[in-house]
N, C-alpha and C positions, 0 to 999 in steps of 0.2 A: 504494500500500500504506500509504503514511503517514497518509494518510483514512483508510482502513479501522479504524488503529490507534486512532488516535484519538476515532473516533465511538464506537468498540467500548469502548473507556476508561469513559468515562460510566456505556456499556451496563451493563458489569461490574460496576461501582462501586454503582450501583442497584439489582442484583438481589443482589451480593451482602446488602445489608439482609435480603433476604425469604428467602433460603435457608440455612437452614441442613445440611441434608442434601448427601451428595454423591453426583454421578449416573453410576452404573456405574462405581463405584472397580475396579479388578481385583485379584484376590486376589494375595497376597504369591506369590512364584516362584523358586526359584532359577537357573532360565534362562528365557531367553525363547525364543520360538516364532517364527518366518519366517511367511510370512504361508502358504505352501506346507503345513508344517509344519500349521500350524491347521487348514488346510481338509479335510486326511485327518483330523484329530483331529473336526472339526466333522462329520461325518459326516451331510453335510445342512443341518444347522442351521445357521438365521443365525446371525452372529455379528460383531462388530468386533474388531480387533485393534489393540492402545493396551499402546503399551511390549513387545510383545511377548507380552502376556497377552490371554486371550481373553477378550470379555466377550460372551456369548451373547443374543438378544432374544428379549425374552420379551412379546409381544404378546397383552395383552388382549384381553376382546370389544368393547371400545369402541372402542380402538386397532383391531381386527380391520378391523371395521364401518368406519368412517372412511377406512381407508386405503383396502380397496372400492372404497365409492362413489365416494370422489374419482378414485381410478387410474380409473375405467371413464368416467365425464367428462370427465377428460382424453385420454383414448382415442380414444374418442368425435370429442372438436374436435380431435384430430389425424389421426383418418380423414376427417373432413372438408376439414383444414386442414392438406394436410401437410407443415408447417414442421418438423418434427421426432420424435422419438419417446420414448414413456412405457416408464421400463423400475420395476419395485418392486423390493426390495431387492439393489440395483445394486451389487455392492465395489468401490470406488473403493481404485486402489494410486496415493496420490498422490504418492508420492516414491520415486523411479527407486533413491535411494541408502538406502533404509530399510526393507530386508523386515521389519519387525517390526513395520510400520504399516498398515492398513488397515481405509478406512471403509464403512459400507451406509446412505448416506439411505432411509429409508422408500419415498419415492417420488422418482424423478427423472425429469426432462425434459428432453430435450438438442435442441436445435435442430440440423438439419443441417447445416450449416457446421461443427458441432463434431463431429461422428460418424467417431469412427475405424473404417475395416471391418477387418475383423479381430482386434480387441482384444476379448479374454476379459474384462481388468478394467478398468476408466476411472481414465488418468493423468490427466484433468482433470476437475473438479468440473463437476457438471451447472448447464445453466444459470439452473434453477429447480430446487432442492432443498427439497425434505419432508419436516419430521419430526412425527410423530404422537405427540403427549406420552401420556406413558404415569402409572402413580403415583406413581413413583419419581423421576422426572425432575426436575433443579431447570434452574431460569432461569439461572444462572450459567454453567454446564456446557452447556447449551442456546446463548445467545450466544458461547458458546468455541467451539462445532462450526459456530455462522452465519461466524464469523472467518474460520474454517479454512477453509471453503468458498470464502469470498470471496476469501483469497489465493490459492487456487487453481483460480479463472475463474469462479465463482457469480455470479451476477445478481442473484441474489435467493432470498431461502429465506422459505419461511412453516411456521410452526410452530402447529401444526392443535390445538386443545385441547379434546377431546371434555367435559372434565369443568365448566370457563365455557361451552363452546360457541360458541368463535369463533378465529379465526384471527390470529396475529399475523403482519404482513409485514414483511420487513425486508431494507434493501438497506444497501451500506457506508456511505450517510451519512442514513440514516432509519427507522425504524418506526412501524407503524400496528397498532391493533388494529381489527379488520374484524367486524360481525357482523350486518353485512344482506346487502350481494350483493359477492361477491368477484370480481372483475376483474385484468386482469394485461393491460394492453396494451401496455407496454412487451416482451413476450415471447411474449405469445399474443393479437392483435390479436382483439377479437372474442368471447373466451372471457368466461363469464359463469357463476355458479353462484351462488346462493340458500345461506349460511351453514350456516343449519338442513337444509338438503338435505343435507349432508355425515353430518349426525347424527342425521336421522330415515328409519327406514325405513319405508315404508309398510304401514300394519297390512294382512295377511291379512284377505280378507273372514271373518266369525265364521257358521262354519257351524250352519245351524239343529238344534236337535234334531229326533232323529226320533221 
């Protein structure tokens, strides 16, 4: 964990320069909300729970589209490959002594060795975590959620940027910005995906007039 802190350190320190906005602050409350509590309130709707306030996601068409293609990819090489499984907006309850906490990666991947049967929500952080930056999003708040994951058993999270169009990877002692062919063999032996594939769909043939 003490790696983790420290690499993170940096991280922070860097991004804070470029951010100034902040990412899913949650509105002011006079109590807070169990994570139980939320989820009748949520009525469906995604949502994160931070301090006991809900903060709801609100996903783009770019975000939409991204998260798609990629889940269906990773799908895909785990029907093929199957070392584990693709779940989207997974609520992670990662602290047994905190109902007023609870997170949703975009997309997660959990290798089998780590799949609990029968768990509704994931006490451990998946072990490839995905977040699909949205408008609102700052880098700051972004490497504070890579953190989080990492203290609690992440491998690795990459953070998907529809709007540069590439992918940042990031493990407790490294990151990369990625934006030709994205790989992961430390976790997905073999998996292989084309950048731009994540963000271009393919046009509809243009039908003739008649």
């Amino acid at each position: 964990m003490a790696a983790v802190v420290e690499s993170f350190a940096a991280f922070e320190e860097e991004c804070a320069i470029v951010d100034s906005m902040p990412l899913h602050k949650p509105p002011p409350a006079t109590s807070r909300l169990t994570l139980e509590q939320a989820i009748k309130l949520a009525a469906g709707r995604p949502f994160e729970l931070i301090q006991g306030r809900m903060v709801f996601k609100m996903p783009d068409d770019l975000h939409s589209e991204a998260q798609a293609r990629l889940s269906a990819k990773l799908v895909n090489y785990c029907d093929a490959n199957p070392i584990g499984r693709v779940r989207t907006e997974f609520t992670l309850r990662l602290w047994p002594d905190k109902p007023t906490e609870g997170r949703v990666p975009d997309v997660s991947v959990i290798l089998n060795e780590n799949l609990q049967a029968g768990e509704r929500y994931g006490s451990r952080a998946p072990d490839l975590a995905i977040e699909i930056i949205s408008r609102d999003d700052s880098w700051t708040e972004l490497f504070e959620k890579a953190k989080l994951y990492f203290e609690k058993g992440s491998r690795m999270v990459w953070f998907v940027d529809p709007f540069e169009q590439g992918v940042e990877v990031v493990t407790p002692n490294s990151r990369e910005w990625v934006t030709d062919t994205l790989t992961c063999p430390e976790l997905l032996p073999g998996f292989s995906i084309q950048v731009q594939d994540i963000f271009t769909w393919p046009s509809a043939p243009i039908k003739a007039a008649e």
